[in-house]
MDAnalysis code that builds the backbone (N, CA, C; Angstrom):
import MDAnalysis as mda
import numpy as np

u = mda.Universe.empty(588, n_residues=196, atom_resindex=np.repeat(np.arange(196), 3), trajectory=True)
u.add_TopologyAttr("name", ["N", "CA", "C"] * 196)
u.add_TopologyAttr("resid", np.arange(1, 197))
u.add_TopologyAttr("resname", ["UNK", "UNK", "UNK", "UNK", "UNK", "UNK", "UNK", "UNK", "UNK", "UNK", "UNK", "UNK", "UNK", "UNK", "UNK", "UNK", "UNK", "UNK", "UNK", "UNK", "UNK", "UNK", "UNK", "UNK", "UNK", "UNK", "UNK", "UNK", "UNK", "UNK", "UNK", "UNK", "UNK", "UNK", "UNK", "UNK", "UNK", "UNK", "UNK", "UNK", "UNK", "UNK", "UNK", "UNK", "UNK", "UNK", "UNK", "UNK", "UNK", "UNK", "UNK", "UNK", "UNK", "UNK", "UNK", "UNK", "UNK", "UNK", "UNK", "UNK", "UNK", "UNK", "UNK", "UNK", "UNK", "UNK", "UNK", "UNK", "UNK", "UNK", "UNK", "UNK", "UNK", "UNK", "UNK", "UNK", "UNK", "UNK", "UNK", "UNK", "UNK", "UNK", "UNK", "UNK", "UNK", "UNK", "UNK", "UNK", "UNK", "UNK", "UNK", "UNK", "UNK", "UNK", "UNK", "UNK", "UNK", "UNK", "UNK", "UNK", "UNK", "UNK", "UNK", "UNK", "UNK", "UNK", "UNK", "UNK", "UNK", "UNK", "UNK", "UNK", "UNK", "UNK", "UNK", "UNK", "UNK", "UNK", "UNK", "UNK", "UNK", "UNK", "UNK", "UNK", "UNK", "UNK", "UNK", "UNK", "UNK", "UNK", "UNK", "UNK", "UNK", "UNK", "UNK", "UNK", "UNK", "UNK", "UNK", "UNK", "UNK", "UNK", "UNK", "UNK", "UNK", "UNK", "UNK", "UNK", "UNK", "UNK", "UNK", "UNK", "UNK", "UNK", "UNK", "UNK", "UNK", "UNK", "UNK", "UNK", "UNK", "UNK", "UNK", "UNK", "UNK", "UNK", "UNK", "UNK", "UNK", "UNK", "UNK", "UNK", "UNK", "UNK", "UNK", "UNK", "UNK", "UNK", "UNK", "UNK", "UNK", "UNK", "UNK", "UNK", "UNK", "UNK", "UNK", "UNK", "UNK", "UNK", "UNK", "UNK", "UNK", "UNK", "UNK", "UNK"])
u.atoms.positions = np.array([
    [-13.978, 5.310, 20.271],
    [-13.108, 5.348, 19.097],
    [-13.797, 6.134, 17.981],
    [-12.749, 7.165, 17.638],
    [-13.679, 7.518, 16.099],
    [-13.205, 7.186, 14.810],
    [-13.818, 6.516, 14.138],
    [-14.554, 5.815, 12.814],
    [-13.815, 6.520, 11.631],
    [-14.986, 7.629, 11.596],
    [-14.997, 7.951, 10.445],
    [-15.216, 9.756, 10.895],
    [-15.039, 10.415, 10.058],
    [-15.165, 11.795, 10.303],
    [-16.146, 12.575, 8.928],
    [-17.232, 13.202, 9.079],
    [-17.767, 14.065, 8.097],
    [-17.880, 15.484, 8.467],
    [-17.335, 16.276, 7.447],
    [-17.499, 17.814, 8.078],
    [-16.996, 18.589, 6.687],
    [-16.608, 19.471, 7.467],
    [-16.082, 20.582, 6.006],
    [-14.680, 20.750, 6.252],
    [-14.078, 21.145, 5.333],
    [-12.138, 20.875, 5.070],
    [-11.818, 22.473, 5.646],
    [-11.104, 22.507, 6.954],
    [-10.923, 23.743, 7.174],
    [-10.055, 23.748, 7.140],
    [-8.453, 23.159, 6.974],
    [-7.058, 23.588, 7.050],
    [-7.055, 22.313, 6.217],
    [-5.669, 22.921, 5.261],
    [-4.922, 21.300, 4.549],
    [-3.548, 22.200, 4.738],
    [-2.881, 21.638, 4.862],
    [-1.229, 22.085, 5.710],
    [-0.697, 20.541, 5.712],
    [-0.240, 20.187, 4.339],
    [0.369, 18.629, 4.732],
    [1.605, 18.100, 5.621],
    [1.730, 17.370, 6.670],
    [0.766, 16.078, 5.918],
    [-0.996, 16.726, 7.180],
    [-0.811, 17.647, 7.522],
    [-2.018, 17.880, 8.537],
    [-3.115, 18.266, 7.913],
    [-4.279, 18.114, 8.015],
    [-5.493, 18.798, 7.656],
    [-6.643, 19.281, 9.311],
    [-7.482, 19.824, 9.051],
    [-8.651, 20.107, 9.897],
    [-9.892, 19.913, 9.436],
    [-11.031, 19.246, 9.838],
    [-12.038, 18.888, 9.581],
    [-13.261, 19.593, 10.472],
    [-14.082, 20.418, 10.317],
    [-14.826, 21.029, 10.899],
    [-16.297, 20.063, 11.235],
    [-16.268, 19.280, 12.363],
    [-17.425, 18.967, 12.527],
    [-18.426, 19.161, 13.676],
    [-20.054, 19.992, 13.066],
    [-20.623, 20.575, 14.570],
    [-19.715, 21.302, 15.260],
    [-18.842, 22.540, 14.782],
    [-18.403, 23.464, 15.418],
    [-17.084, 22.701, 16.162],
    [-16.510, 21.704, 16.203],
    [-15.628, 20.839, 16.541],
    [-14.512, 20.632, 15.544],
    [-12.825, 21.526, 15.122],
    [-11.982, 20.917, 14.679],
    [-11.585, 20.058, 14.308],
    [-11.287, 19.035, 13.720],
    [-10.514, 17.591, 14.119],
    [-9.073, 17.443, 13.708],
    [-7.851, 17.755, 13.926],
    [-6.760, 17.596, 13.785],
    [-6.636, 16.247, 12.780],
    [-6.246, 16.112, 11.982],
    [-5.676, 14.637, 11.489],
    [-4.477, 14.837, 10.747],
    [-3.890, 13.741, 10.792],
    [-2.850, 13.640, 9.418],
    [-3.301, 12.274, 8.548],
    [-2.488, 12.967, 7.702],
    [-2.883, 11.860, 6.527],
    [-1.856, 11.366, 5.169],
    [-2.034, 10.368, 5.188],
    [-1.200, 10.318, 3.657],
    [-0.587, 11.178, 2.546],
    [-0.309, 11.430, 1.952],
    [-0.557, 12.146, 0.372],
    [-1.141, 11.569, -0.384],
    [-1.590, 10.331, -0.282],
    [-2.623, 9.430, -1.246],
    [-3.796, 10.096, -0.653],
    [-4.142, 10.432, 0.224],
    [-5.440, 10.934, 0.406],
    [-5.129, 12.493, 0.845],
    [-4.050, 13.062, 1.175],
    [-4.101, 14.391, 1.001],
    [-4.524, 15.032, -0.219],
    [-3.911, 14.630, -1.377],
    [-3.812, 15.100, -2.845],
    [-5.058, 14.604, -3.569],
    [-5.753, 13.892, -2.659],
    [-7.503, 14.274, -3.336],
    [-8.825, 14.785, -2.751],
    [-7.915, 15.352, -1.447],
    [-8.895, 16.463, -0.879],
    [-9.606, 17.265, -1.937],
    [-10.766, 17.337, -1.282],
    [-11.439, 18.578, -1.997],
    [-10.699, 19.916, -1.567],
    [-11.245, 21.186, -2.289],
    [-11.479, 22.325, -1.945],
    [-11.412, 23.159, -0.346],
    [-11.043, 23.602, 0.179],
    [-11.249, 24.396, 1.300],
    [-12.424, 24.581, 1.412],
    [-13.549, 24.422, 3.056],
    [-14.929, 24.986, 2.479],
    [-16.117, 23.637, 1.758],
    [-15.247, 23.009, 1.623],
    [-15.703, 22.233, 0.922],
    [-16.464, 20.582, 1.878],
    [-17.286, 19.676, 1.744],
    [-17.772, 18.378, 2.316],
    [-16.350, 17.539, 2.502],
    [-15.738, 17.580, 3.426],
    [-14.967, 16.156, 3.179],
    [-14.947, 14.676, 4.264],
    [-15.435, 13.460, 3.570],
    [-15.738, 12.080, 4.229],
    [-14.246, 11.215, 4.497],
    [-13.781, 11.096, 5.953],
    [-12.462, 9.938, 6.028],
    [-12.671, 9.088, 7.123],
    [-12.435, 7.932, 6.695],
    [-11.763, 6.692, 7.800],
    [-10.786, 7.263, 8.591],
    [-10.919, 7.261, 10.072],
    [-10.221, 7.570, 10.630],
    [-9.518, 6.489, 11.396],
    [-8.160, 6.672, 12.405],
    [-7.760, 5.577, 12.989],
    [-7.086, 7.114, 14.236],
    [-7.366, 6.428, 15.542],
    [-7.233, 6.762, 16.762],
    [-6.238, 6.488, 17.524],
    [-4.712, 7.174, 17.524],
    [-3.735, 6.719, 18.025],
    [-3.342, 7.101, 19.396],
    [-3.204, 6.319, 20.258],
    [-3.229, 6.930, 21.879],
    [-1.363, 6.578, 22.290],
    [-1.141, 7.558, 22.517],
    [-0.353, 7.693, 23.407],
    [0.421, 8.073, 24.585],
    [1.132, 8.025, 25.239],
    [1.647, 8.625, 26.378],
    [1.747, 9.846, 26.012],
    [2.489, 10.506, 25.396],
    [2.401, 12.088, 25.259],
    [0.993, 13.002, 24.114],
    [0.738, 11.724, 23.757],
    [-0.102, 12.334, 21.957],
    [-1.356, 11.643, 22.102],
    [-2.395, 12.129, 21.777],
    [-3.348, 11.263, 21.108],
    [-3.584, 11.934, 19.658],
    [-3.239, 10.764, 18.939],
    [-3.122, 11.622, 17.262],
    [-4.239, 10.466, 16.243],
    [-4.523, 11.427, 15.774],
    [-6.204, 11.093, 14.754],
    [-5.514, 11.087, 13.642],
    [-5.599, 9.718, 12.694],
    [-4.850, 9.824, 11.275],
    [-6.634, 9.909, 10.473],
    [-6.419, 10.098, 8.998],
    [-7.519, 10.336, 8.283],
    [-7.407, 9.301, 6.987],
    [-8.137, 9.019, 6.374],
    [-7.624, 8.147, 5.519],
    [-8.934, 8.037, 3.900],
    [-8.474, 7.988, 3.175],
    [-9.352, 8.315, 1.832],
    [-10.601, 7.198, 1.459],
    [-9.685, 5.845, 1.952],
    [-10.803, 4.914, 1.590],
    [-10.384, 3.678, 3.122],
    [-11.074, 2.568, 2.909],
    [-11.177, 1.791, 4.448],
    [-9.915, 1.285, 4.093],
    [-9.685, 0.901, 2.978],
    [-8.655, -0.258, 2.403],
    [-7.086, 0.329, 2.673],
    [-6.691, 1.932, 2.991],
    [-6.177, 2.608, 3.753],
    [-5.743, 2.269, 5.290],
    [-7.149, 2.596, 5.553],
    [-6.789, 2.678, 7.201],
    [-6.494, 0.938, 7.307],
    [-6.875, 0.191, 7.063],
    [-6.557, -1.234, 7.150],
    [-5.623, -1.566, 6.642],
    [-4.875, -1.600, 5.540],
    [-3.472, -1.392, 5.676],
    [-2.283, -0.591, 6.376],
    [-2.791, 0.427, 6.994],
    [-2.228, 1.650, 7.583],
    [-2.322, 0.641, 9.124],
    [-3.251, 0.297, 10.097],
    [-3.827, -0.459, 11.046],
    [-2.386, -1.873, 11.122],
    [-2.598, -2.656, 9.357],
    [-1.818, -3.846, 9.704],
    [-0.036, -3.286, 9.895],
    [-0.127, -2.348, 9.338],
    [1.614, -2.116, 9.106],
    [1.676, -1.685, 11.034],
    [1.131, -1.362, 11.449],
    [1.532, -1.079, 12.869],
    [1.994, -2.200, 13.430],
    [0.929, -2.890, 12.719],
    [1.629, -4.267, 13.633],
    [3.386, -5.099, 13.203],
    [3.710, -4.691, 12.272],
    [4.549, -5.326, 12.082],
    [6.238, -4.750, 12.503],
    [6.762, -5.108, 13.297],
    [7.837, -4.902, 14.592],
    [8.633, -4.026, 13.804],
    [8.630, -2.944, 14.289],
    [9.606, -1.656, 14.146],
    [9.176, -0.964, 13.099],
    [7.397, -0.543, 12.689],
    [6.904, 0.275, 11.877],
    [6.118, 0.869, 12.977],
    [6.635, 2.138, 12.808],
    [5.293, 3.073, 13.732],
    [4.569, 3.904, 12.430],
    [3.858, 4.929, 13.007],
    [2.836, 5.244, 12.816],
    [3.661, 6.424, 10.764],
    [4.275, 7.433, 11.622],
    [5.079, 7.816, 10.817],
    [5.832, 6.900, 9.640],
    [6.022, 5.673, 9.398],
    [6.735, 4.708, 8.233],
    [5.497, 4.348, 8.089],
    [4.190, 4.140, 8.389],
    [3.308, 3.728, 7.894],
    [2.537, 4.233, 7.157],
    [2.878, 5.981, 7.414],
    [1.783, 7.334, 6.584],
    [3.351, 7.415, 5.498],
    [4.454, 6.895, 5.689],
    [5.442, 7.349, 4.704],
    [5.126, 6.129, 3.336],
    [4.880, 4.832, 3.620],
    [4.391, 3.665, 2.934],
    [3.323, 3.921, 1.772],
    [2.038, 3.967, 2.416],
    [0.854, 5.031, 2.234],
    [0.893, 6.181, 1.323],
    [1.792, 6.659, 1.495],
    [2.248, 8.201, 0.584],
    [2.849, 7.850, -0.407],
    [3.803, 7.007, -0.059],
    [4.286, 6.524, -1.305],
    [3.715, 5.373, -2.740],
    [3.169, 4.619, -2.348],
    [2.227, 3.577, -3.217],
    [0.892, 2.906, -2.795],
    [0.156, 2.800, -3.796],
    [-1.006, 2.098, -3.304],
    [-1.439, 1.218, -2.604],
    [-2.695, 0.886, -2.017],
    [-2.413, -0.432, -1.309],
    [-2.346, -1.886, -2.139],
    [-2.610, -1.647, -3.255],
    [-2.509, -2.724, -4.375],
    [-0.998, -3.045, -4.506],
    [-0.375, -1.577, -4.693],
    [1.082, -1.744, -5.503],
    [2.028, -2.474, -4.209],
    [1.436, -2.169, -2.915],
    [2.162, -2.811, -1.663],
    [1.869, -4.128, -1.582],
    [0.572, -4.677, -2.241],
    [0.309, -6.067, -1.726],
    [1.131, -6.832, -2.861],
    [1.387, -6.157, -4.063],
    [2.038, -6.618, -4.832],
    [3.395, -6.622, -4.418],
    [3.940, -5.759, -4.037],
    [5.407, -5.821, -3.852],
    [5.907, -6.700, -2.423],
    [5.050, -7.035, -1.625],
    [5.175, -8.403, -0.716],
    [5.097, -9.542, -1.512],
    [4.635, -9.301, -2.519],
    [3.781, -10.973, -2.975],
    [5.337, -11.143, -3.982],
    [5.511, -10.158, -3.915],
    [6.826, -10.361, -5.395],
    [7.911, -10.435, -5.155],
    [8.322, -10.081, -3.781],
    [9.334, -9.499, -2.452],
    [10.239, -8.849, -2.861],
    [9.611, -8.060, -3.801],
    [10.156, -6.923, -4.503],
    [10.408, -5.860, -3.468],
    [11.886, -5.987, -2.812],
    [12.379, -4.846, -1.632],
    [13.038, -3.637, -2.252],
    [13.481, -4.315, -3.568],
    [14.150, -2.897, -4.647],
    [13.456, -1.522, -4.039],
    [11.918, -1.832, -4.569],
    [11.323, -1.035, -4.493],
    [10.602, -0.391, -3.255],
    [10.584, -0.819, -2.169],
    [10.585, -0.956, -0.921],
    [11.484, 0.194, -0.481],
    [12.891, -0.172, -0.562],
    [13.879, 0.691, 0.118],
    [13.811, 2.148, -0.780],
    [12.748, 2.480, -1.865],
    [13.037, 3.438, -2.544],
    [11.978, 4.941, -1.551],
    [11.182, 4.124, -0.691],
    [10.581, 5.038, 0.471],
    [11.436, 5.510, 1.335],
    [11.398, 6.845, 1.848],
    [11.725, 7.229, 2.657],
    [11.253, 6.499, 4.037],
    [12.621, 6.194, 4.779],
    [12.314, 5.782, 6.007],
    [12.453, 4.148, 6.245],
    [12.921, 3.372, 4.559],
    [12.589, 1.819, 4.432],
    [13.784, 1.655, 4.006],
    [14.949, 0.868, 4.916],
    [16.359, 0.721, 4.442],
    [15.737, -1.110, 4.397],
    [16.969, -1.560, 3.755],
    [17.254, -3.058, 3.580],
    [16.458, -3.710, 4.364],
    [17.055, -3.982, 5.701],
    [16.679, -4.661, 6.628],
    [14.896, -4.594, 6.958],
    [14.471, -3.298, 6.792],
    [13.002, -2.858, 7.024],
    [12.167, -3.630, 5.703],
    [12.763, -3.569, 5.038],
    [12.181, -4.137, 3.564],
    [11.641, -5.448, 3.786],
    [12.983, -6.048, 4.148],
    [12.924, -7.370, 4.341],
    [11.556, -7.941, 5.469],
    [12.024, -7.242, 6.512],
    [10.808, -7.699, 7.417],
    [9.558, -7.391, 7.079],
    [9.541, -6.069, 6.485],
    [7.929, -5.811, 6.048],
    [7.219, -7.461, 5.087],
    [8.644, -7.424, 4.096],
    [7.578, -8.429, 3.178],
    [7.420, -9.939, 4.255],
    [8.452, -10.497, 5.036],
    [8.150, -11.627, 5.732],
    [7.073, -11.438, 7.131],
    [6.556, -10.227, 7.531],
    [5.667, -10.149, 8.195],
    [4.535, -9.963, 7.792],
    [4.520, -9.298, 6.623],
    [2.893, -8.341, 5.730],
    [2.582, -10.333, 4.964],
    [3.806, -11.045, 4.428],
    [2.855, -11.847, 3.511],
    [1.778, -12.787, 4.128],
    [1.508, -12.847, 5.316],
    [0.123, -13.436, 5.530],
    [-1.154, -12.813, 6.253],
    [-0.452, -11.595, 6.459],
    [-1.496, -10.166, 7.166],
    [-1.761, -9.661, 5.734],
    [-1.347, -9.599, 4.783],
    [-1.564, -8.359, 3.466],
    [-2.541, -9.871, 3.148],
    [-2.662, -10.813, 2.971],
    [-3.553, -11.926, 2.747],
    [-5.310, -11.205, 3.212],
    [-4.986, -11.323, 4.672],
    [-6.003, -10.650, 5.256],
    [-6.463, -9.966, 5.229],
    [-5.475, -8.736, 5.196],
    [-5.714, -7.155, 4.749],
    [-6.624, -7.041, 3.134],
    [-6.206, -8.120, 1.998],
    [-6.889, -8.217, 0.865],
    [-8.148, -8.560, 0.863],
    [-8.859, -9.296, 2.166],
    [-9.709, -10.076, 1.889],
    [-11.070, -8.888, 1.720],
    [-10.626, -7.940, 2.647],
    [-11.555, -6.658, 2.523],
    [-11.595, -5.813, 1.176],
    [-10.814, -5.845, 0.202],
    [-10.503, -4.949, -0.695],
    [-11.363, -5.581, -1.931],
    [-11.647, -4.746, -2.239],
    [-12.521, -4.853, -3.630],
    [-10.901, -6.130, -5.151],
    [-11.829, -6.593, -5.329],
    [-10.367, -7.611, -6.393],
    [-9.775, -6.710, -7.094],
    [-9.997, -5.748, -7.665],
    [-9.191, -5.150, -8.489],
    [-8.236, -4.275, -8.089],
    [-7.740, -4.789, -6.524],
    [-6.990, -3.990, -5.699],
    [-6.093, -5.187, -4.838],
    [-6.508, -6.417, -5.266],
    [-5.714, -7.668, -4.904],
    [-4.526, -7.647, -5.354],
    [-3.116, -8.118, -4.860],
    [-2.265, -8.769, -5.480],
    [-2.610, -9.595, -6.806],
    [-2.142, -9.001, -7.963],
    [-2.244, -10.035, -8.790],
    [-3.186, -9.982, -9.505],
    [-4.351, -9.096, -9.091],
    [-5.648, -9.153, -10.342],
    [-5.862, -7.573, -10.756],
    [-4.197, -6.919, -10.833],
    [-4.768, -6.035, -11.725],
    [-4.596, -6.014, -13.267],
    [-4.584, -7.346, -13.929],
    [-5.009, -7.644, -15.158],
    [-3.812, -7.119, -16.460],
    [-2.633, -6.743, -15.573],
    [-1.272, -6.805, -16.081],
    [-0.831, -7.634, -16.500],
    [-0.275, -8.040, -17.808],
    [0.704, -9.026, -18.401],
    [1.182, -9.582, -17.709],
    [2.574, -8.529, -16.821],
    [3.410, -8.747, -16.598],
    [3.255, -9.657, -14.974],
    [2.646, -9.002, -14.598],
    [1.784, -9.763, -13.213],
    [1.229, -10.726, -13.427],
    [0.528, -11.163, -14.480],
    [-0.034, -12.487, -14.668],
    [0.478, -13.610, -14.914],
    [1.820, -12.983, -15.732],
    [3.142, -14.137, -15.497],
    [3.781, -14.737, -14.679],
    [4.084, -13.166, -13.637],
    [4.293, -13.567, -12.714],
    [3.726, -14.682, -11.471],
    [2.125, -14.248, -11.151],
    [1.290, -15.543, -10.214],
    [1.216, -16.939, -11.134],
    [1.305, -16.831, -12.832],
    [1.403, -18.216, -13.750],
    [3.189, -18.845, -13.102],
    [3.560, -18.272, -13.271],
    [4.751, -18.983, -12.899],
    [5.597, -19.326, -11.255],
    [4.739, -18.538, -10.740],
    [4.505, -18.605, -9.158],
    [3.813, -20.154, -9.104],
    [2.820, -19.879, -9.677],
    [1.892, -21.550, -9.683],
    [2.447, -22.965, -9.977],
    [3.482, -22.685, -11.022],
    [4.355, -23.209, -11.386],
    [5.418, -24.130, -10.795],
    [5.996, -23.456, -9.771],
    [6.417, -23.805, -8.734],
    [8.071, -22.813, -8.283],
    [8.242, -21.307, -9.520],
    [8.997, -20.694, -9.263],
    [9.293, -20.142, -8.028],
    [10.494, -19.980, -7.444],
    [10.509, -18.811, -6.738],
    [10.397, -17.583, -6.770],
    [9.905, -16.612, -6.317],
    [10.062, -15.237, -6.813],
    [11.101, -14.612, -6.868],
    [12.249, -14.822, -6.386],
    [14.007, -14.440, -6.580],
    [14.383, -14.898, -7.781],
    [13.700, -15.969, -8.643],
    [13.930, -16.887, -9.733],
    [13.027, -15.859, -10.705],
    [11.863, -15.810, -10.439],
    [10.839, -14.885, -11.659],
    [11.368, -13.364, -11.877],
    [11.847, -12.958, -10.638],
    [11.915, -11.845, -11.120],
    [13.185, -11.785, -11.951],
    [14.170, -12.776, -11.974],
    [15.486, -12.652, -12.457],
    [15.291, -13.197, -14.040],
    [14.253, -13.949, -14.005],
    [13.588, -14.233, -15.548],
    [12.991, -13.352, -15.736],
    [12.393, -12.587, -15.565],
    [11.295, -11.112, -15.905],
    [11.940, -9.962, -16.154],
    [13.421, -9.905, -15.248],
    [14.124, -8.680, -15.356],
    [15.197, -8.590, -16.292],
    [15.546, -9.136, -17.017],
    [16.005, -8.880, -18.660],
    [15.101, -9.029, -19.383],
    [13.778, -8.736, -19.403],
    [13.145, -9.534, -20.960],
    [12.288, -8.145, -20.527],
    [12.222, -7.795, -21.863],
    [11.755, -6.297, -22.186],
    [9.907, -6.801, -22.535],
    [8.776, -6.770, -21.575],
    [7.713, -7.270, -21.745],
    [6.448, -6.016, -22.315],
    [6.909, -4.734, -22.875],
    [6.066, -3.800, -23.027],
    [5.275, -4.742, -24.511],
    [4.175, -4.903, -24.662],
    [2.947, -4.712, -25.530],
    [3.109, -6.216, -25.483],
    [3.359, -7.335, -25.036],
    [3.738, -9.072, -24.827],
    [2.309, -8.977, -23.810],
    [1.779, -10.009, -24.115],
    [0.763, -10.868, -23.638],
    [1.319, -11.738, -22.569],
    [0.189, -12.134, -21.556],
    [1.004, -12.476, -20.513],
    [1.556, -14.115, -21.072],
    [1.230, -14.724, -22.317],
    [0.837, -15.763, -22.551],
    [2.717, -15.986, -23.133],
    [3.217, -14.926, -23.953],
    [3.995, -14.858, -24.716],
    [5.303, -14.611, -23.827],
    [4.817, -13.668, -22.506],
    [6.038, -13.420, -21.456],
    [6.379, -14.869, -20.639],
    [5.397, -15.445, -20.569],
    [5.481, -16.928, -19.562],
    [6.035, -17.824, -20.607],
    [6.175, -17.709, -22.137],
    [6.509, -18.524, -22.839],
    [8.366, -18.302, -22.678],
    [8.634, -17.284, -22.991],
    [9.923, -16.543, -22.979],
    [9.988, -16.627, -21.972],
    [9.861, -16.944, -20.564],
    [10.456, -16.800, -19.092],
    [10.772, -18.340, -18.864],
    [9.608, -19.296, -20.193],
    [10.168, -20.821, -19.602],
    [11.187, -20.834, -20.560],
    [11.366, -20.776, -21.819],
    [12.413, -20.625, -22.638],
    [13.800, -20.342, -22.351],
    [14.169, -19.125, -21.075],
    [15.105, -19.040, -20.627],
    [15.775, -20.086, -19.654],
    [14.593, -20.346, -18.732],
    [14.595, -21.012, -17.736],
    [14.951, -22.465, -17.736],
    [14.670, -22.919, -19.493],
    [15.268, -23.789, -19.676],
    [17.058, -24.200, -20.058],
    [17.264, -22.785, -20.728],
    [18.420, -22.589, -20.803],
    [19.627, -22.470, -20.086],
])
């Protein structure tokens, strides 16, 4: 299996690149989260790789950081995401903004990827919420669900704790205009309604 790849950036042709290592090519594809911070042509470039075998293909994805390929790795697993909805996922939001949007089952935003209708939404968040658990445990915290030190997020896991539902928070969160509100002042105004 190969790992990881170090060499020099000889083709970027998205979503494909080439990696020159010891006189050896390496075909990969990759995200646009990690396409769009390639270096230079010519240039050193270091990726996590993941090794896909198949009957007609064996295809080498590339990946910017581990926390990538390990989210990229768990979405395979989850029934009717291949490889392609998983580099489309990936391309589209972070792995933070994904662990968040399971945790929030925020599918709005879900179906706004190419390739993620309703139904896909849905299953992603009821399959990812105890694999994206896992998938977090590797990630540095400031890439957790929930601890990126947002107001509006902090209300949200305060009132999660609470004993809300998240179909309930977000419907309290989504009229109340929370730009420059403390998370202290949004959870005050979300019970305020909630009482109402």
């Amino acid at each position: 299996m190969i790992g990881m790849l170090t060499g020099t950036l000889a083709l970027k042709q998205p979503p494909q690149i080439i990696v020159a290592c010891n006189g050896v090519g390496y075909e990969l594809e990759t995200p646009m989260s990690t396409f769009l911070d390639l270096p230079a042509l010519g240039k050193e470039v270091r990726l996590h790789t993941h090794l896909l075998v198949r009957e007609d293909a064996q295809i080498l994805y590339g990946f910017a950081s581990e926390h990538e390929k390990l989210l990229f790795r768990t979405l395979l697993k989850v029934s009717g995401v291949g490889a392609k909805l998983a580099l489309s996922i990936l391309s589209a939001m972070s792995v933070s903004d994904f662990a968040r949007c399971v945790q929030h089952e925020d599918t709005a935003r879900l179906i706004k990827i190419p390739g993620v209708g309703k139904k896909t939404a849905e299953r992603l968040i009821i399959e990812m919420r105890d694999r994206i658990e896992k998938a977090a445990e590797g990630l540095p915290a400031v890439t957790r669900p929930g601890a990126l030190g947002d107001a509006r997020t902090e209300a949200f896991d305060a009132l999660a704790s609470l004993g809300y539902k998240p179909a309930e928070i977000k419907r309290l969160l989504g009229s109340m205009d929370t730009k420059d509100m403390s998370s202290e002042d949004i959870i005050r105004q979300a019970l305020r309604q909630a009482a109402d």
